[in-house]
C-alpha positions in Angstrom: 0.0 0.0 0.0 1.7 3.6 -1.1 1.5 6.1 1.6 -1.0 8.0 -0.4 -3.5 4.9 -0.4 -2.7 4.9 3.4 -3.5 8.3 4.1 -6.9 8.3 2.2 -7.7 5.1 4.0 -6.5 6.7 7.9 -8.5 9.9 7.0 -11.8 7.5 5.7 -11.5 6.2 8.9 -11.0 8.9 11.7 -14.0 10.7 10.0 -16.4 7.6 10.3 -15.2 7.6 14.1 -16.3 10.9 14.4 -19.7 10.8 12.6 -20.6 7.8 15.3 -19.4 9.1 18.7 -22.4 10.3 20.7 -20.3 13.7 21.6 -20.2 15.0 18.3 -23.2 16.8 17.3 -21.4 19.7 14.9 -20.6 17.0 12.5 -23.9 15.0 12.3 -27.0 15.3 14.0 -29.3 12.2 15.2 -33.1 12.2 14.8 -33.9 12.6 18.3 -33.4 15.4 20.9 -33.7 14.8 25.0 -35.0 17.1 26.9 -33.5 18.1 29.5 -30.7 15.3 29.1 -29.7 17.0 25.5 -31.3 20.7 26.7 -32.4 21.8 29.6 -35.5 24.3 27.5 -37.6 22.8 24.8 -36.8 26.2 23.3 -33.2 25.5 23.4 -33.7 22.3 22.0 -35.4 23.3 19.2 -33.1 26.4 18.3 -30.7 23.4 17.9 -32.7 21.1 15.8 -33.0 20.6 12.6 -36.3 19.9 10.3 -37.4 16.2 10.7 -36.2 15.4 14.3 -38.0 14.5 17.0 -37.7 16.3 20.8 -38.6 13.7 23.1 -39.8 15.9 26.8 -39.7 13.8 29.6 -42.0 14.5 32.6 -42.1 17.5 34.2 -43.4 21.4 34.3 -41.7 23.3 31.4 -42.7 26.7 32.0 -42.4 28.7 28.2 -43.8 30.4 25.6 -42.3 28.7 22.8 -41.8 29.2 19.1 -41.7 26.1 16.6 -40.4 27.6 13.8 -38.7 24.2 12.2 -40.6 21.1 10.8 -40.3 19.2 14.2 -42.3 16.8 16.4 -42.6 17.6 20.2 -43.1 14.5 22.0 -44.1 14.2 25.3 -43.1 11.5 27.8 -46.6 11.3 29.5 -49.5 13.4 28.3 -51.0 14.1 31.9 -47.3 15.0 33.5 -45.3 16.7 30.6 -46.6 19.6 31.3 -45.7 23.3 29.0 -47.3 26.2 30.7 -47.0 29.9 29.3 -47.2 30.8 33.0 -50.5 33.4 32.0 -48.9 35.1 29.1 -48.8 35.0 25.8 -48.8 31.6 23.7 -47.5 28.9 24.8 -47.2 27.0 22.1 -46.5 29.7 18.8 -46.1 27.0 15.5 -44.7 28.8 12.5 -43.1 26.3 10.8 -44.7 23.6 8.0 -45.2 19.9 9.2 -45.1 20.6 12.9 -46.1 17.7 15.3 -46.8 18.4 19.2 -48.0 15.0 20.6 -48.8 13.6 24.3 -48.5 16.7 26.1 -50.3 19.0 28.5 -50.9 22.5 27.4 -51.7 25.5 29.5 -51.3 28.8 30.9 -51.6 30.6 27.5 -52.6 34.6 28.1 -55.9 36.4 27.9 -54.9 38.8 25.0 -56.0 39.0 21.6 -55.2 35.5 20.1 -53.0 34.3 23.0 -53.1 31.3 23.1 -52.4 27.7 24.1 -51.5 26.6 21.0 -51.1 29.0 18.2 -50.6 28.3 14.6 -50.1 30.3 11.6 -48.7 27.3 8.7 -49.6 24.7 7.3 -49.8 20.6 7.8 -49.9 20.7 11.5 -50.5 17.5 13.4 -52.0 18.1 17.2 -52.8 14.3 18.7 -53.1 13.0 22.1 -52.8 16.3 23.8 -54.6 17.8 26.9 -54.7 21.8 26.5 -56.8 22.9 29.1 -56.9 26.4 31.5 -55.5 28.7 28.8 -56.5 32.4 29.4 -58.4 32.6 26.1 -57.9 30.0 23.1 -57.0 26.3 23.5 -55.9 25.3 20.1 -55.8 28.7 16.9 -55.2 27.8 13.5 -54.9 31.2 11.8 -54.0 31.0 8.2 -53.6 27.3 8.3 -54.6 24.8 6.5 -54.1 20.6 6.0 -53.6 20.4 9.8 -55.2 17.7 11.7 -56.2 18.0 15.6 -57.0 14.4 16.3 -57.9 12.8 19.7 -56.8 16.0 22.3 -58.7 16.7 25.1 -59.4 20.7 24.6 -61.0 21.5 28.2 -61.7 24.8 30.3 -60.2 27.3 28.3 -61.8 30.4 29.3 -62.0 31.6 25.6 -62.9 29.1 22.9 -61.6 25.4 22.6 -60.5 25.2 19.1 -60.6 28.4 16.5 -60.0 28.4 12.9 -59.5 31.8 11.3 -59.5 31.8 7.4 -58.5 28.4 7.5 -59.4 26.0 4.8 -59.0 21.7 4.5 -58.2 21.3 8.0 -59.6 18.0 9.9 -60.5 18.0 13.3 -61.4 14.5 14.7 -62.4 12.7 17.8 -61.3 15.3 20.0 -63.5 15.6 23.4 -63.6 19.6 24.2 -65.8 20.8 27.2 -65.9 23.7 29.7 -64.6 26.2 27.1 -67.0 29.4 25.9 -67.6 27.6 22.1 -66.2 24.5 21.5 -65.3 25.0 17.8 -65.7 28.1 16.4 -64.7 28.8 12.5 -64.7 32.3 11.1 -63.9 32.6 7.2 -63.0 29.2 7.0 -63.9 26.5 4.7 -63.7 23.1 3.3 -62.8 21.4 6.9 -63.7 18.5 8.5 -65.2 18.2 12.2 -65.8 14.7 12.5 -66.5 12.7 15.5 -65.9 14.8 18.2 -67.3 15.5 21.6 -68.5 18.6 22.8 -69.9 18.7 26.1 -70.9 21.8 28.3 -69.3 24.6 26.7 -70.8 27.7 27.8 -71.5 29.3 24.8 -71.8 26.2 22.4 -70.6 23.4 21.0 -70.1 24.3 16.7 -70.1 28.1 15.4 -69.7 28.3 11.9 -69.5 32.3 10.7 -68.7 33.0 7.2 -67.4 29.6 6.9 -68.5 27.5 3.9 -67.8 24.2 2.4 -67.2 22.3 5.3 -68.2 19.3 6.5 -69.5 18.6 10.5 -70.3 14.3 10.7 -71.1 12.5 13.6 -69.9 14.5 16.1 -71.9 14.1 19.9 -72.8 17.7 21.5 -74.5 17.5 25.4 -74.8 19.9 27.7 -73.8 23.1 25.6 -75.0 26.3 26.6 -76.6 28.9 23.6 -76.5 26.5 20.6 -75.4 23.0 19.8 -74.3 23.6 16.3 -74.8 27.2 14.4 -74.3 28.0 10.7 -74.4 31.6 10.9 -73.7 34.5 8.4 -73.3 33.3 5.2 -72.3 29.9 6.4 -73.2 28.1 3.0 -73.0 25.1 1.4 -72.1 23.2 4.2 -72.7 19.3 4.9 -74.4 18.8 8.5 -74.9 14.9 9.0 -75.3 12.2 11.9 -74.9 14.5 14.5 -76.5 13.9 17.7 -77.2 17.5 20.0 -79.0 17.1 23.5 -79.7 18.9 26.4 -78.5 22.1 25.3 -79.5 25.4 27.0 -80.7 27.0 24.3 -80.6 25.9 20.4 -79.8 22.2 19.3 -79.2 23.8 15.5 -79.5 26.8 14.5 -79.3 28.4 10.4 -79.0 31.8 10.3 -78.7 33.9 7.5 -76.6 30.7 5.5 -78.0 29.1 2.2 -77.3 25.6 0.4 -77.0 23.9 3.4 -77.8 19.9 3.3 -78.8 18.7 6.5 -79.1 14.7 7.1 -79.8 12.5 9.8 -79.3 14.8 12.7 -80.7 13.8 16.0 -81.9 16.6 18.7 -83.3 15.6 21.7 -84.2 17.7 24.7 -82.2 20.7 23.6 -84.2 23.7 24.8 -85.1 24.5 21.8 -84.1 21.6 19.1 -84.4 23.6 15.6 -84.2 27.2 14.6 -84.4 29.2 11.4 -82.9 32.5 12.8 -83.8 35.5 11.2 -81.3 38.2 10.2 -82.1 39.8 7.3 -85.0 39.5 4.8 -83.7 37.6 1.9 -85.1 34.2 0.8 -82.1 33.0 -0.1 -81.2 32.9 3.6 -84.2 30.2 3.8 -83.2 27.9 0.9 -81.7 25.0 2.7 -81.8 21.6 2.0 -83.0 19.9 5.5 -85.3 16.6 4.8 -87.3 14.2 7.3 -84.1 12.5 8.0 -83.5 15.0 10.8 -85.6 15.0 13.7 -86.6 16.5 16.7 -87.2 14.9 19.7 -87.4 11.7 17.8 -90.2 13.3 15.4 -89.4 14.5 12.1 -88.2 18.1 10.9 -91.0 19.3 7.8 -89.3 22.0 6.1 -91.4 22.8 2.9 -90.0 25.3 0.2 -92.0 25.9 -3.0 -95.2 24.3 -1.9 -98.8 24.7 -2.9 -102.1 24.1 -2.0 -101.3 21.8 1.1 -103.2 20.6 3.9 -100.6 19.9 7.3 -103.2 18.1 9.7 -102.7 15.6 12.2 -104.0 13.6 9.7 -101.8 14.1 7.0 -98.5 14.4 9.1 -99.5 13.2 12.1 -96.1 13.6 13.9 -94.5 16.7 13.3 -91.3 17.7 15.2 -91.1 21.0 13.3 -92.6 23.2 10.4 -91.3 25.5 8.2 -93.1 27.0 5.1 -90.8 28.6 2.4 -91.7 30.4 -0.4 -94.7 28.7 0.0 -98.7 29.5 -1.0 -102.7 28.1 -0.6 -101.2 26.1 3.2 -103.4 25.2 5.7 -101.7 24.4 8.8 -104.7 22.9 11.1 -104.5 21.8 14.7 -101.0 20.6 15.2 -99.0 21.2 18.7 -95.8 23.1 18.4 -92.9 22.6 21.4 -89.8 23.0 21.8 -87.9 25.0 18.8 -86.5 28.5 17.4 -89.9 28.7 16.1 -93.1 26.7 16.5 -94.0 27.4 13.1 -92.2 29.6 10.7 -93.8 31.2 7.5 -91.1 33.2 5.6 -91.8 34.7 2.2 -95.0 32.1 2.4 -98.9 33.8 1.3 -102.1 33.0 1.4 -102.0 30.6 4.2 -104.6 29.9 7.4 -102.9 28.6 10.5 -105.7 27.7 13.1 -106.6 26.0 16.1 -102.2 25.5 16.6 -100.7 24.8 19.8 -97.4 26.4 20.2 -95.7 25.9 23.5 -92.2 26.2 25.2 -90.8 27.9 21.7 -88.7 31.1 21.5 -91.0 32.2 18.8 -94.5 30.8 18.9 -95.5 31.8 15.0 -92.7 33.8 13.1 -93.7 35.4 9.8 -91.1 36.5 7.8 -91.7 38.5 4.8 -94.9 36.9 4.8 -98.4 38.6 3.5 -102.0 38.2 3.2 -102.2 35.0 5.7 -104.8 34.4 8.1 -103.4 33.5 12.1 -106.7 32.3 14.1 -107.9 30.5 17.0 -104.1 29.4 18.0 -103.2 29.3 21.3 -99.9 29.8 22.4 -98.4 29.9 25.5 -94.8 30.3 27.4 -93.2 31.3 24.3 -89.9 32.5 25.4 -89.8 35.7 23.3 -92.7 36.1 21.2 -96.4 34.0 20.9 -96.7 35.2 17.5 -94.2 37.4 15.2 -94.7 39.4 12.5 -91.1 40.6 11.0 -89.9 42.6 7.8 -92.7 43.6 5.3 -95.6 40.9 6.7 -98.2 42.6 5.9 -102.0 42.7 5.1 -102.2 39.9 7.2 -104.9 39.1 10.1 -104.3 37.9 13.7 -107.4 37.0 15.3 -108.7 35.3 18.4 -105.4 33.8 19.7 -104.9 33.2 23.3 -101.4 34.3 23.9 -100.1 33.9 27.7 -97.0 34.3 29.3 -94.3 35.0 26.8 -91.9 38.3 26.4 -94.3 39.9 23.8 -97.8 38.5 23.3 -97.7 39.9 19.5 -94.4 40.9 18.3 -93.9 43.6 15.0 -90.7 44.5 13.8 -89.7 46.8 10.7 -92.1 47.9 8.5 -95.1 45.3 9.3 -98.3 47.5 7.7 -101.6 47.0 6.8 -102.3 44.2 9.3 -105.7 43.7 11.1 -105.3 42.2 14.7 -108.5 41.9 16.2 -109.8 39.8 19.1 -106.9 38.5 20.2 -106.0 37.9 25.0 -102.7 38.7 25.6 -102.5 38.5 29.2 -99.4 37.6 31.4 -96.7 38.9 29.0 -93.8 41.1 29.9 -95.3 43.0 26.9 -98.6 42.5 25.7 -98.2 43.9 21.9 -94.9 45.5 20.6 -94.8 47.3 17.6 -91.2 48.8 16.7 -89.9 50.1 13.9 -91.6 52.2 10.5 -94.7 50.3 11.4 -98.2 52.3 9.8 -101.6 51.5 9.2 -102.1 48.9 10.9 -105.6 48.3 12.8 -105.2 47.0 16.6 -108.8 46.4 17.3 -110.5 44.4 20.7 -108.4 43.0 21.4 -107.9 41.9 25.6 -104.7 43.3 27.1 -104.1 42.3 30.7 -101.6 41.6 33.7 -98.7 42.9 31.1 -95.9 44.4 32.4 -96.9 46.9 29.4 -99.9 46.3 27.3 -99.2 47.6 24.2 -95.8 49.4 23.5 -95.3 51.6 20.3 -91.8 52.6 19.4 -89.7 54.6 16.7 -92.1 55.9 13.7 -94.9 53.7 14.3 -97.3 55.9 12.7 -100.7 56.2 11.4 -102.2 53.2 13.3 -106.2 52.7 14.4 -106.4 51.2 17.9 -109.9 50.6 18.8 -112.5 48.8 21.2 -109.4 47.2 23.3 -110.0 46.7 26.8 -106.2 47.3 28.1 -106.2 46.4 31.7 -104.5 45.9 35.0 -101.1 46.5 33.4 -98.4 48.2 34.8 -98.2 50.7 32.0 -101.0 50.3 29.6 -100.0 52.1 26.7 -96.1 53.3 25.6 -96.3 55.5 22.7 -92.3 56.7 21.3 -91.5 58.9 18.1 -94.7 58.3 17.4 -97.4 60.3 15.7 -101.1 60.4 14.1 -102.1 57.5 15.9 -106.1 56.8 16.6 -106.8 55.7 20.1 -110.5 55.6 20.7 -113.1 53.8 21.8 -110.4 51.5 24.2 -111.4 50.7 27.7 -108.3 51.5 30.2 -108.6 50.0 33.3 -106.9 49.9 36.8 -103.4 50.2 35.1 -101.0 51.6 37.2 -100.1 54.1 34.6 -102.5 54.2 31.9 -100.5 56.0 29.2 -96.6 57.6 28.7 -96.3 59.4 25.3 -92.4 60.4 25.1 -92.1 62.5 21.8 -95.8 61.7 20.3 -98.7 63.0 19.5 -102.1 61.2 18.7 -105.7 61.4 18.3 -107.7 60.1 21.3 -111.0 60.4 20.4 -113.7 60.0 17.2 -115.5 63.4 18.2 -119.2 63.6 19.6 -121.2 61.7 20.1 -118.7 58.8 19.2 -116.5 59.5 22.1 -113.2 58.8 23.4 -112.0 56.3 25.7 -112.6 55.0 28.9 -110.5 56.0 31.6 -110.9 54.4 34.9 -109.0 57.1 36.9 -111.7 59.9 35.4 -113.5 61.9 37.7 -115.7 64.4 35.4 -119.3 64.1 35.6 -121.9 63.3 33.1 -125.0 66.3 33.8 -126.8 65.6 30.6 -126.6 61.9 30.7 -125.4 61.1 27.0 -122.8 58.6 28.7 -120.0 60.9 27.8 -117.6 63.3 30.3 -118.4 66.8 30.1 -114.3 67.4 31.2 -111.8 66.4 28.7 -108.9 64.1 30.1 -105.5 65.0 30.0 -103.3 62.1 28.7 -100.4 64.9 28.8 -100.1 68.3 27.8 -99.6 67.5 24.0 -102.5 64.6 24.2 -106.1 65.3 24.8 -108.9 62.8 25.0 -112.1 65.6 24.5 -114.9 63.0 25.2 -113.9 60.7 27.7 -116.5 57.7 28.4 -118.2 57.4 31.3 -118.4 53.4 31.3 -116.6 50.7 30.1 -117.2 50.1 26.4 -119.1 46.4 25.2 -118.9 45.3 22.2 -121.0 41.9 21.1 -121.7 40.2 17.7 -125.4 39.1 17.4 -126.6 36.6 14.1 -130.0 37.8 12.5 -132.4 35.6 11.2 -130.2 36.1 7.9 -127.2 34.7 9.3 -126.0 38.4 9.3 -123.4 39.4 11.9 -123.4 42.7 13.8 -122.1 44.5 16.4 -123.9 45.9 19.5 -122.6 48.8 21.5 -122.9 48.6 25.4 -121.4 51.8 27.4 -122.0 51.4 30.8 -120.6 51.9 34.6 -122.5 48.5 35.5 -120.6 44.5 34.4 -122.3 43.7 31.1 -122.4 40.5 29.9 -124.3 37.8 27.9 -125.6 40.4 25.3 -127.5 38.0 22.8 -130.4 38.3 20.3 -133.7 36.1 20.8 -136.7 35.2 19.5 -139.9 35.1 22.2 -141.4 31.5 21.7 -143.6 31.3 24.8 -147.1 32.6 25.1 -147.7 36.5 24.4 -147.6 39.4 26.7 -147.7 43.2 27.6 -144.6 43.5 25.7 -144.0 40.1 23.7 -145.3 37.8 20.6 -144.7 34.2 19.5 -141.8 34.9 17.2 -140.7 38.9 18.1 -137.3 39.3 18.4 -135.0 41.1 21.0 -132.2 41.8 22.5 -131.1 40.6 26.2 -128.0 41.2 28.6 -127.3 41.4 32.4 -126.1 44.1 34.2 -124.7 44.2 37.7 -123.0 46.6 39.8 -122.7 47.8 43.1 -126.1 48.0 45.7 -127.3 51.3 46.1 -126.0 52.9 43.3 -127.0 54.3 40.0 -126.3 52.6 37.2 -126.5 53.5 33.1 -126.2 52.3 30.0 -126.0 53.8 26.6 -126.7 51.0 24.1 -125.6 51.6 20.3 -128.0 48.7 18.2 -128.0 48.5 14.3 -131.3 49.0 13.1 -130.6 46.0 10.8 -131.0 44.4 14.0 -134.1 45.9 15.6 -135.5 49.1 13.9 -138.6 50.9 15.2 -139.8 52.6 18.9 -138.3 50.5 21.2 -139.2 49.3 25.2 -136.3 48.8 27.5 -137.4 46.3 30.2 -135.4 45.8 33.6 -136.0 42.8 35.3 -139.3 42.9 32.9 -140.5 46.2 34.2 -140.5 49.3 31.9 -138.1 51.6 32.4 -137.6 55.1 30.7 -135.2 55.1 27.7 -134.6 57.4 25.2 -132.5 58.1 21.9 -129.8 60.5 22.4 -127.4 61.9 19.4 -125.3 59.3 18.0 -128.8 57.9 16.2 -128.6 58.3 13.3 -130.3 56.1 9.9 -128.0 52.8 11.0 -128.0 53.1 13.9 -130.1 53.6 17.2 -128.5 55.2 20.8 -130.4 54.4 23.6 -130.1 55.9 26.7 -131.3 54.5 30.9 -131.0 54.1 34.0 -131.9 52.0 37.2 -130.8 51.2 40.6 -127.6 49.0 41.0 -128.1 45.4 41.8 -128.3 42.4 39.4 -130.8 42.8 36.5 -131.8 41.2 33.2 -132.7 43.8 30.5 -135.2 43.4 27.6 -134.5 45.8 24.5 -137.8 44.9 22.5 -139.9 46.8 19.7 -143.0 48.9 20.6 -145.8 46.6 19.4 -148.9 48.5 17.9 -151.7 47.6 20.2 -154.2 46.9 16.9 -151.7 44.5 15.8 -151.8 42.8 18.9 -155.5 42.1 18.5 -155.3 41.1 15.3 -152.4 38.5 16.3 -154.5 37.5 19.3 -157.4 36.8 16.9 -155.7 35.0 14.7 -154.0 33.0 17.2 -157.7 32.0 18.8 -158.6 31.0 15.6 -155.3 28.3 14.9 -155.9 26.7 18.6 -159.6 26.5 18.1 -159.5 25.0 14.2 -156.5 22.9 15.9 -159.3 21.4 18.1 -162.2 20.7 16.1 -159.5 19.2 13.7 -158.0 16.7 16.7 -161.4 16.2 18.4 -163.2 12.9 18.2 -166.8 11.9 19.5 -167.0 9.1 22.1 -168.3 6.0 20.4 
């Protein structure tokens, strides 16, 4: 061998010695750091790394704020006692670098600041598995920017911000991760095309799933309990999404919610004893907003969701679906919706951009919204009854209009009747509203709409009007025992007549507005039950004005509570009869005589009968306005079937009659009956004599 060969062979040789001794990490690096046996600091031991290796962290508390900016795995030694803990500040965990791994460790003590975090991420192809990142100051686990990461099987717990955030954040996949006690569990804003897949999201405080501007993604079989706020929310042009075989329960507040989101396909999801299981939530008015794709497959409380778009000429009985979990009527027209129970959801029963539909004899119960319109006109709401409605019994929102609400019982809900932004032309008549923090709430460029007898009581307000509600009739409601009656704001041009108010404890407050309170003489006003004018020539109307405020006048106040009844002629003709009077009136009905004639009755004659009662010893009235398509002639007013003095008083007029009388207070039946000539009476005695007698001869039959 020459000395050169021996050379190149010595130098061959030293170098492969030094490339294997364990000392030597200048000249070649293994694939594994120790820590603390290699480095004391994780940090330190990744400054030293290179992409590819792994740092291997034995047990123990590592209290950092560290930076991954190479392509390394952190691997910890024992995920419940390797322990990295930001110590309250900032992030504990910053990732900046592609193809980072942290796996088997605890994570906490991130800060409270803007996107502090316990883990923070701003690349790509992150891998987070087997972790515990719990009691971070705001975010457990932020992918910002990211995308292709997978968070896989971490326990993400009581983080006092959210548990896992993605912020425009696209083909990420978050699986089987159990995250609870955080304010949402996952919440996505301006991200798309991820996965959430079988995950577990239990008592979060302000829910489990928030999507927000985030489209395209996919959310399968994931398990949401005890969430408080929502379950699962697509929210703000959340679209397109893929919402399948998940299971929401017992969530304070909303299983799943869709808000404002469109081309949404929702399959198979389960929600049981949420709150409220489904909701349609209603942001702006665009129909687009409504057109999701959510079939039969998805139920609530075991019972199927019905959401109907583009439907016609349909009859929803409990017949025809007799187990319904939830309705919704899209864009649809010609419905009737016929004595189903409601429970349980965003809405009872929603109707947005729907016409021409009857909803009657409905129970809605336990909903936020009993019935919601939405952009909804000319449909009939009548005969429902709803009751503990959280927020509203029914709804009327942007543009429902021309629509009439009639004889629903509405009890114990935020607002009895709710109208919001530009709701005109409607008629509500007839409806109780009683026990309601508000009894009927009108807000918001609201005109023309006719609020007629309706029953207002035990509200916290009876009827509040607010911000350009303008141009409204309310009539003939008895508004009562409220603690405001009526709250008129920015309002103006407003008819108020004709109402009863009664024992409210403030009957009226009229901040900046000014309305009409009366129809003139001898029509009247309202009455007030805190009015102490007289009445000296006994028309049933105040001779005092009263002063509502000092831009509000009432100029003919009533002197009794106003009665209204419908009677049926013989010509199946409906009217209404007028009863003012400082006596209880009640069961106002028109009859025919059928016994044997008297002074004042004939076999057939028809009249009018009511009782009155009031307190013993006192005077009492009453001014009674009758349609003369209903009796028409001189008329006998009978108390307790003796004759009392009446007499017409102005308001008569060719359609009508205005009686006027009086008697001493106890409890009475009165007789409103035609004058009968006395010439016809003989004539009809006559010819009465003559039937029973040509009845006998023709019935009598000689003994054999």
């Amino acid at each position: 061998m020459t000395w050169k060969a021996l050379l190149t062979f010595l130098t061959t040789f030293l170098f492969l010695c030094a490339a294997i001794s364990p000392n030597t990490r200048a000249l070649a690096h293994t694939q594994t750091i120790d820590v603390p046996s290699d480095f004391s600091s994780i940090q330190a031991a990744i400054n030293n790394a290179t992409d590819g290796e792994i740092i291997f962290v034995h047990k123990g508390t590592y209290n950092e704020n560290i930076v991954v900016n190479k392509s390394v795995t952190l691997l910890g030694e024992d995920v419940e006692t390797t322990v990295i803990d930001g110590n309250g500040s900032g992030t504990s965990i910053r990732v900046s670098a592609e193809s980072v791994s942290l796996k088997n460790l605890t994570i906490r003590g991130g800060g409270s600041n803007a996107y502090e975090s316990g883990v923070f991420v701003e690349s790509s192809s992150t891998n987070i598995t087997g972790n515990i990142i719990s009691e971070n100051g705001l975010i457990g686990i932020c992918l910002n920017k990211s995308s292709n990461a997978l968070i896989s099987g971490n326990v993400v717990k009581q983080n006092k911000g959210d548990g896992i955030v993605l912020l425009n954040s696209s083909n990420n996949t978050l699986n089987e991760n159990t995250i609870l006690g955080n304010n949402f569990g996952i919440h996505a804003y301006s991200s798309n095309r991820n996965t959430i897949l079988k995950n577990t999201l239990i008592e979060n405080t302000l829910g489990g799933i928030n999507l927000f501007y985030s489209s395209s993604n996919r959310l399968i079989s994931n398990n949401l309990s005890g969430n408080n706020g929502s379950g699962i929310i697509l929210d703000y042009s959340s679209d397109k999404n893929t919402v399948s075989d998940n299971t929401v329960a017992a969530t304070e507040g909303y299983g799943l919610v869709i808000g404002s989101s469109t081309n949404n396909i929702l399959r198979s999801n389960n929600l049981t004893g949420n709150t409220y299981n489904f909701f349609c939530q209603k942001i702006r008015p665009d129909l687009s907003d409504f057109l999701n794709d959510v079939d039969t497959s998805n139920t609530a409380n075991d019972r199927p969701i019905y959401y109907f778009i583009n439907r016609q000429g349909l009859l929803v009985d409990q017949f025809t679906f007799p187990d319904i979990g939830y309705l919704a009527l899209v864009n649809c027209t010609n419905i009737t919706v016929e004595g189903i129970d409601f429970s349980q959801n965003g809405q009872g029963l929603l109707l947005a951009f729907t016409n021409n539909t009857v909803v009657k004899h409905v129970q809605a119960t336990r909903n936020n919204h009993g019935i919601d319109l939405m952009t909804s006109v000319n449909n009939t709401i009548t005969n429902n009854t709803l009751f503990g409605n959280n927020e509203d019994g029914i709804m009327l929102d942007y543009s429902s209009n021309e629509n009439i609400v009639a004889y629903n019982t509405i009890e114990n809900s935020s607002n009895g009747i709710r109208m919001v932004h530009h709701i005109d032309d409607n008629y509500i008549v007839g409806n109780t509203m009683t026990n309601n923090t508000i009894g009927l709430s009108s807000y918001s460029f609201n005109v023309q709409n006719t609020i007629e007898n309706n029953v207002i009581t035990n509200n916290a307000q009876g009827i509040s009007m607010f911000r350009a509600c303008n141009n409204n009739t309310l009539i003939q409601n008895t508004i009562a025992d409220n603690a405001e009656g009526l709250y008129l704001s920015f309002c103006s041009q407003n008819s108020i007549f004709n109402n009863n108010f009664i024992n409210n404890t403030v009957h009226v407050t009229t901040p900046n507005s000014t309305s009409v309170w009366d129809n003139g003489y001898p029509n009247g006003g309202n009455f007030w039950s805190n009015y102490t004018g007289i009445d000296a020539n006994h028309d049933g109307i105040g001779d005092d004005s009263y002063t509502v405020d000092s831009n509000n006048t009432d100029y003919y106040p009533l002197m009794g509570v106003l009665y209204y009844f419908e009677v049926t002629t013989e010509n199946h003709e409906v009217y209404n009869v007028q009863v003012v009077s400082n006596s209880t009136v009640g069961n106002l009905a028109l009859l025919w005589w059928l016994s044997s004639p008297n002074q004042y009755m004939q076999p057939g004659q028809k009249y009018i009968h009511f009782s009155v009662n009031g307190e013993n010893g006192t005077t009492g009235f009453c001014r009674a306005l009758i349609p003369r398509n209903v009796l028409n002639g001189t008329y006998t007013v009978l108390v307790d079937w003796q004759e009392v003095q009446a007499r017409e008083i102005p308001g008569s007029n060719s359609t009508h009659a205005c009686l006027y009388f009086t008697y001493e207070h106890s409890a009475h039946e009165v007789v409103v009956v035609l004058e009968f000539p006395s010439a016809l009476v003989v004539l009809l005695f006559a010819a009465i004599t003559l039937a029973f007698v040509s009845s006998r001869r023709k019935h009598f039959h000689p003994a054999a």
